[in-house]
C-alpha positions in Angstrom: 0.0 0.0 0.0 1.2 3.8 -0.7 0.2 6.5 1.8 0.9 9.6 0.4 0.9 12.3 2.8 0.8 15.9 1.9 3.9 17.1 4.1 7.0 15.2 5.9 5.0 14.0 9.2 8.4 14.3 11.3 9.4 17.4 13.0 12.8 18.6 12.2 14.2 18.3 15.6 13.1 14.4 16.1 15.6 11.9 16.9 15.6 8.5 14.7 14.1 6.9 17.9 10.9 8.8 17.7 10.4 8.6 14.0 10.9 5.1 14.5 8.4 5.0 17.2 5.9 7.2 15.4 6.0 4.5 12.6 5.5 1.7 15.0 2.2 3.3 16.3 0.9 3.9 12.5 2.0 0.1 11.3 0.6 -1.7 14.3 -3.0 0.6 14.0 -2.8 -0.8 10.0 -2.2 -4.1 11.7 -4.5 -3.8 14.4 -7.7 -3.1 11.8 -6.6 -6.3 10.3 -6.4 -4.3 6.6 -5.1 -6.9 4.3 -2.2 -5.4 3.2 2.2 -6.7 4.3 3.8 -3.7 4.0 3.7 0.4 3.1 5.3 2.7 1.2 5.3 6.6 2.6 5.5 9.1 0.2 4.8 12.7 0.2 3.1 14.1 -2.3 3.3 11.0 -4.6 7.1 10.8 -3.9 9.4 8.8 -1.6 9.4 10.7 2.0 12.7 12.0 2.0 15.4 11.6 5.3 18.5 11.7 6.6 18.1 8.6 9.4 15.7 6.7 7.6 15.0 4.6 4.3 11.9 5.4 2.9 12.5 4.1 -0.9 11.5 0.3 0.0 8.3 -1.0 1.7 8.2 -1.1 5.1 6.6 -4.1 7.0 2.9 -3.8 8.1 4.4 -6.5 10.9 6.8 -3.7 12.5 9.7 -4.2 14.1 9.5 -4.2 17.8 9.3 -7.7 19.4 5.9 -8.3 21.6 
């Protein structure tokens, strides 16, 4: 799935940890509504989310990282 967001949702000042985090809590609400999808792709306006800390150019897993 492509989510296509109309600015970068990160403010400037965040640490990799809390965009990390704030992509947890978006995968695991996808998750949680059981939508039938694996993984997401974030864009902004129709292209890759750009950043310095993070890879945004492959999917990410709707699964998530942290171990439960």
């Amino acid at each position: 799935a492509f989510i296509s967001l109309n600015q970068i949702p990160f403010e400037g000042s965040w640490s990799t940890y809390q965009k990390l985090f704030w992509i947890e809590g978006m995968l695991t609400t996808i998750k949680n509504n059981k939508i039938p999808i694996t993984a997401i792709r974030l864009l902004v306006h129709h292209q890759p989310l750009q950043d310095d800390h993070l890879n945004f150019a492959i999917p990410w897993p709707i699964t998530g990282f942290l171990q439960k």
